[in-house]
C-alpha positions as CSV (number, residue, x, y, z in Angstrom):
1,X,-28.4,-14.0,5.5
2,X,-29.0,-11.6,2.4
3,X,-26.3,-11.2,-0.1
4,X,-25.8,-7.7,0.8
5,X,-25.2,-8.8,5.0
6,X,-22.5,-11.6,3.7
7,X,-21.2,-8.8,1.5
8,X,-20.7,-6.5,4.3
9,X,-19.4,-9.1,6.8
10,X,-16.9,-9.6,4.0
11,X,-15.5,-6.5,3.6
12,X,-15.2,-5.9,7.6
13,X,-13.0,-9.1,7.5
14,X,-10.8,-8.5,4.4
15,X,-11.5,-4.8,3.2
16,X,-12.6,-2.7,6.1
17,X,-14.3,-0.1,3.8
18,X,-13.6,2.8,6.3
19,X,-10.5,2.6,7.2
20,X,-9.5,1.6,3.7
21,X,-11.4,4.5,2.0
22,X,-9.6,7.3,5.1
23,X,-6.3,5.9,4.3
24,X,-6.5,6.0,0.2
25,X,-7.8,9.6,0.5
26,X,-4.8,10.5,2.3
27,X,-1.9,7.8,0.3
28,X,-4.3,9.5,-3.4
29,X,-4.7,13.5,-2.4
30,X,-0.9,13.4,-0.9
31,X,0.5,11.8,-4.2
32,X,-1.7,14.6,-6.5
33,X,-0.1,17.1,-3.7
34,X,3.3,16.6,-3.9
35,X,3.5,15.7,-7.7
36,X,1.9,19.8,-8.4
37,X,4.7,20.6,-5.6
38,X,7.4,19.2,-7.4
39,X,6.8,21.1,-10.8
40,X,5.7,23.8,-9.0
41,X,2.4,23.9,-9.8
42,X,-0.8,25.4,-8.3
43,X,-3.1,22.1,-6.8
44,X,-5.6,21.0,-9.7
45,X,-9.3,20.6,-9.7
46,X,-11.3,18.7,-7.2
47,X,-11.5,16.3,-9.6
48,X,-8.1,15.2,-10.4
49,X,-8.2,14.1,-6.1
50,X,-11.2,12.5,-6.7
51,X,-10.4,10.4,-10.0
52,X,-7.2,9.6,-8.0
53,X,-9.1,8.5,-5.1
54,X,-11.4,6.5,-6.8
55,X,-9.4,4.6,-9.0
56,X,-6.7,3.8,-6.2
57,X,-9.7,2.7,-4.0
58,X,-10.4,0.3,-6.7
59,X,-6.5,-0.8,-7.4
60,X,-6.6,-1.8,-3.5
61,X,-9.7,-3.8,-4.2
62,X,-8.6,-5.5,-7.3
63,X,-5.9,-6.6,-5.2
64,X,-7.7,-8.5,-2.7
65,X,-9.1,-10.0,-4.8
66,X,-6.1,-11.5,-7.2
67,X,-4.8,-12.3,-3.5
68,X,-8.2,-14.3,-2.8
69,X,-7.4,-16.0,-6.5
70,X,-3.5,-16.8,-5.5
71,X,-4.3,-17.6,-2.5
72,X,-7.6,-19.9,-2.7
73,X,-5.6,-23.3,-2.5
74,X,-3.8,-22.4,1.1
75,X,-6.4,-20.8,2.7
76,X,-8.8,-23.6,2.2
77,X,-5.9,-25.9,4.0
78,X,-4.6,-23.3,6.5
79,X,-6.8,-20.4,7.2
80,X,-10.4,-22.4,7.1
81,X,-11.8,-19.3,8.9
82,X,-12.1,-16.6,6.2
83,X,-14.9,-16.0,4.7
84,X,-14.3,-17.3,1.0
85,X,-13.2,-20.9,2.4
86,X,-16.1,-20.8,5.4
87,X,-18.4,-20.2,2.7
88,X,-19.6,-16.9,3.9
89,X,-19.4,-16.2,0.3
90,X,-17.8,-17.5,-3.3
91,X,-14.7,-16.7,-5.1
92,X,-17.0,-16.5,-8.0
93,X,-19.0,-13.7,-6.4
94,X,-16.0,-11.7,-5.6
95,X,-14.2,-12.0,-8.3
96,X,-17.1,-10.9,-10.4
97,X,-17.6,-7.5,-7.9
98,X,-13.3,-7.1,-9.2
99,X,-14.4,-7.5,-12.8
100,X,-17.4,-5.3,-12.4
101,X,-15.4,-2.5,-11.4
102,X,-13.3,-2.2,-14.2
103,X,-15.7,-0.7,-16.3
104,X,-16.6,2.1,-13.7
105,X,-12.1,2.9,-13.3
106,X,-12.2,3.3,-17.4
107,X,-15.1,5.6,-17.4
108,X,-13.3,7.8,-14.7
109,X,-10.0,8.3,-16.2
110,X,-12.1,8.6,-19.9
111,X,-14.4,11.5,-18.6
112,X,-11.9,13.1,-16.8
113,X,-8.3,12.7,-17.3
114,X,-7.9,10.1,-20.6
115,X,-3.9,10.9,-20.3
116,X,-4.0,8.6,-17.6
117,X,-5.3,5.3,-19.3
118,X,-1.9,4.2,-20.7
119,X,-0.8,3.9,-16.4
120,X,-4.3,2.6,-15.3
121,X,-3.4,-0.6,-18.0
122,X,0.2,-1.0,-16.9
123,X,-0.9,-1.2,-13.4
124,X,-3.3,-3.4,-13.8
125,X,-0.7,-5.9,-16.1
126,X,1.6,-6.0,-13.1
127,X,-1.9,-7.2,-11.2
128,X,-2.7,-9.7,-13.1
129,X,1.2,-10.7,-13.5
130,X,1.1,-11.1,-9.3
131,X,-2.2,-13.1,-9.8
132,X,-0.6,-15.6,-11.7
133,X,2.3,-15.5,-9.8
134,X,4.2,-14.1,-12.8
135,X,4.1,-17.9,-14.0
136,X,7.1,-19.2,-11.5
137,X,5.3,-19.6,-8.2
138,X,7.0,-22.5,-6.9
139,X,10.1,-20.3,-7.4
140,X,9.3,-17.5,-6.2
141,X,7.8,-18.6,-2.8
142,X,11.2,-20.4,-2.4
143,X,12.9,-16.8,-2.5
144,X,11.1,-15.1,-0.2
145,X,12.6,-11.7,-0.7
146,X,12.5,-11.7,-4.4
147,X,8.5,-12.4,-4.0
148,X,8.0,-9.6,-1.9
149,X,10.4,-7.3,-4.1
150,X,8.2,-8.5,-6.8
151,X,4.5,-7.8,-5.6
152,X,5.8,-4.5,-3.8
153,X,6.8,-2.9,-7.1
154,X,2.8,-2.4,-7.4
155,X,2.7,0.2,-4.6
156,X,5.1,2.8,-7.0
157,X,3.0,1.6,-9.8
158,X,-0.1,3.0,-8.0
159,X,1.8,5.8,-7.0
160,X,2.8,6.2,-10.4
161,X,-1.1,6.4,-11.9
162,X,-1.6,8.6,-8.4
163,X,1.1,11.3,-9.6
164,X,-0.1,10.5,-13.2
165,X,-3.4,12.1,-12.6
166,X,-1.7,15.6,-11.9
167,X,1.3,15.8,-14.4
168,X,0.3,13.6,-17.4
169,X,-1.9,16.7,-18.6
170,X,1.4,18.9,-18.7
171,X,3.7,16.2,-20.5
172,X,6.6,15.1,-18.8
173,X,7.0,13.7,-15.3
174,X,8.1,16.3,-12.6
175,X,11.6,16.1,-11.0
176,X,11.6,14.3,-7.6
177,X,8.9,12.0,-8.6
178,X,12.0,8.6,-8.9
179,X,12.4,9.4,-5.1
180,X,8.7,9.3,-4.5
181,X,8.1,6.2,-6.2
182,X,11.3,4.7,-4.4
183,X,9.4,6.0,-0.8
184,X,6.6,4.0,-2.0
185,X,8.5,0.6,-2.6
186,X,10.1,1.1,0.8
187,X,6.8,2.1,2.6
188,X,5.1,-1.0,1.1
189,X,8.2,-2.9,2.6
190,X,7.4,-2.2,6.0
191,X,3.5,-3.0,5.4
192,X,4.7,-6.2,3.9
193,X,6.8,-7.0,7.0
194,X,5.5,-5.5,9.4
195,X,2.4,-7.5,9.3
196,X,4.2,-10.8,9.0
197,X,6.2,-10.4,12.2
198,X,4.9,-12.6,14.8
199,X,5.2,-13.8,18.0
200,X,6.2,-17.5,18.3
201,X,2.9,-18.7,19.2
202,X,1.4,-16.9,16.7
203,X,3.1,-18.7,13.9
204,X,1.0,-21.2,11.7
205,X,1.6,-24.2,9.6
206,X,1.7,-23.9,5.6
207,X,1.7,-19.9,6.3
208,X,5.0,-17.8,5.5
209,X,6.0,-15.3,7.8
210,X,9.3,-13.6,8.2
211,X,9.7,-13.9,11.4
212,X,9.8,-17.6,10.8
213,X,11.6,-17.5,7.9
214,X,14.6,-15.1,9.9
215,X,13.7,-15.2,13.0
216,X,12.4,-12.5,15.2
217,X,15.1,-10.6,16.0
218,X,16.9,-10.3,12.3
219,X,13.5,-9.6,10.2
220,X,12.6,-6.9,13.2
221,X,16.3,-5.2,12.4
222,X,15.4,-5.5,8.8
223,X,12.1,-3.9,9.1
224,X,13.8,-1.2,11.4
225,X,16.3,-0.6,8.6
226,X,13.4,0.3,6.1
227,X,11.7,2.4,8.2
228,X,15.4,4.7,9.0
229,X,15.7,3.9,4.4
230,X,11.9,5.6,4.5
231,X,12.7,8.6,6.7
232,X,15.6,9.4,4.4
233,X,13.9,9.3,1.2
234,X,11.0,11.2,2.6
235,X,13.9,14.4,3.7
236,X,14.7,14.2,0.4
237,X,11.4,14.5,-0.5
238,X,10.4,17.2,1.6
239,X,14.1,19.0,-0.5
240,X,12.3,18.4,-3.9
241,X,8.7,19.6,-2.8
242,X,10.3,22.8,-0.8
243,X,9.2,22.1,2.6
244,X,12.4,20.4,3.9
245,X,12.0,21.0,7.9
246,X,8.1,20.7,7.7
247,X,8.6,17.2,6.1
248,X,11.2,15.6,8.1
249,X,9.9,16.6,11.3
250,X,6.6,15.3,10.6
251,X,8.7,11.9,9.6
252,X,10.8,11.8,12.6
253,X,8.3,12.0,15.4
254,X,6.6,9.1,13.3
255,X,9.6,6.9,12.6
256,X,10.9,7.5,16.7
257,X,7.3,6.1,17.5
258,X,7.7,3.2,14.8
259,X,11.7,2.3,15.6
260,X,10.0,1.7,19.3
261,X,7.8,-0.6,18.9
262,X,10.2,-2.3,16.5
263,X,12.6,-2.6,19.6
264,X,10.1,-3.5,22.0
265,X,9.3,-6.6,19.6
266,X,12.9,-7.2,19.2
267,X,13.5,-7.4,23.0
268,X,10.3,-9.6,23.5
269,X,8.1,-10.7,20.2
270,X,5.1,-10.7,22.1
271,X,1.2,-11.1,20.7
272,X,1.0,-7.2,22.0
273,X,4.6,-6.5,20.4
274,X,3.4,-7.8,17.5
275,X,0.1,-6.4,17.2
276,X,1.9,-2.8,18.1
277,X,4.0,-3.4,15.0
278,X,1.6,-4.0,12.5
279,X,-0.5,-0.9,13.9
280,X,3.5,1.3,13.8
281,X,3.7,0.5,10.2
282,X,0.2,1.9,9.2
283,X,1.1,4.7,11.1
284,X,4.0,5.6,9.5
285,X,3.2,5.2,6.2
286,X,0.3,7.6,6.9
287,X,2.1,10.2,8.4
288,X,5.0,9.7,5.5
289,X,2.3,10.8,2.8
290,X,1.1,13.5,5.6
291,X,4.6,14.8,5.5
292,X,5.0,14.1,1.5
293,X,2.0,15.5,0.7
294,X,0.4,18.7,2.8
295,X,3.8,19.4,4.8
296,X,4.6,22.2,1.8
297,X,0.7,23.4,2.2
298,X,1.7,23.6,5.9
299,X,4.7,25.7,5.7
300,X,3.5,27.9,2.8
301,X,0.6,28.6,5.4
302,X,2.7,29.3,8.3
């Protein structure tokens, strides 16, 4: 195979371009949204969204990558199947396409918004901290929660450059944006979670999950309890962005679907339950920026 076929088996294994680009478009234009909606602000060029969009599509590549780094050692043991291990293609090679992309996020934020540089730098610093497992791995994978606390504070970080984009031009950070970062710990929570629940014949030697760690049934209520934390940040939300009813309905249809298939896995952690988990937490994390985002665009509409 060409380097370019390897390349694109690649990212349909570990970083399904598509789906990865619809879901930053919506997570990037719905943080530039609602930070303009809580200063009250008019929506700013087309290319604040797409600077935003860019860069963030980047962040989310940078950090496959510094998992491929962290991770190199276990997958060759436990997960002989990925690409990197199976020799599909090299850490070298990918690690290199991370690098070469710096460049092109530095230009971005320097042509268009150069405000933005000083959260682009301490974004990627908390990266590179997670890459090297901020220098106490042995410690942190024996506390679990604390590692996951840990990595997740880069999801409000992001946000944080996200927002950044829309009200580092006019100085000072809006009012509401502390609840929108929290949102964005607790929605990277239930990603984290919500993919590691599985069913018992699922689980694998040498790889962590918390439904072996817990078990089943107390990591589910866990997860559940994040997504009910979620909803209630996002009302608040909705409050500081003026779009109160718009925002909460949107998140309560989404976190009734979610809390069901958290039950059904509860009640039975089956492949299927599992796999309609993992596929509930996308979903509600989408429709929480949906709500975040364009519910106030919605209701000024209507």
């Amino acid at each position: 195979m060409t380097l370019l076929e390897r390349l694109w088996i690649y990212q349909s294994e570990r970083f399904p371009l598509g789906k990865t680009a619809l879901l930053v478009a919506v997570f990037s234009a719905a943080g530039v949204s609602a930070s303009a909606h809580f200063a009250g602000r008019s929506l700013p060029h087309w290319s604040a969204f797409a600077l935003a969009f860019v860069v963030t599509l980047l962040f989310f590549f940078h950090l496959r990558v510094f998992d491929e780094i962290k991770d190199a050692e276990d997958d060759a043991k436990y997960r002989p199947e990925r690409p990197i291990p199976r020799g599909l293609v090299s850490l070298r090679l990918i690690v290199g396409l991370g690098l070469g992309s710096v460049p092109l996020a530095l230009a971005a934020c320097g042509l268009i918004e150069p405000a933005v540089l000083p959260l682009l730098l301490l974004t990627w610093g908390w990266m590179v901290l997670m890459g090297f497992e901020f220098f106490f791995p042995s410690w942190l994978k024996a506390h679990p929660l604390i590692y996951m606390a840990s990595h997740m504070a880069i999801m409000p970080l992001i946000d944080l450059f996200v927002t950044g984009v829309e009200w580092r031009p006019h100085g000072d950070a809006p009012p509401g944006l502390a609840l929108f970062l929290a949102l964005s710990f607790v929605n990277g929570c239930i990603l984290e979670v919500g993919r590691k629940l599985w069913a018992p014949e699922n689980e694998r030697a040498g790889v962590d999950s918390y439904s072996a760690l817990y078990g089943p049934k107390a990591s589910s209520f866990a997860w559940m309890a994040c997504v009910v934390l979620a909803l209630t940040l996002l009302g608040f939300v909705g409050v500081a962005t003026g779009a109160p009813l718009a925002t909460f309905a949107v998140g309560l249809v989404a976190a009734l679907f979610t809390l069901r298939a958290g039950l059904a896995y509860r009640a039975a952690p089956t492949p299927a339950n599992q796999k309609a988990v993992d596929n509930a937490a996308g979903l509600w994390v989408f429709a929480c920026y949906v709500g975040a985002g364009f519910a106030p665009l919605i209701g000024k509409l209507l």
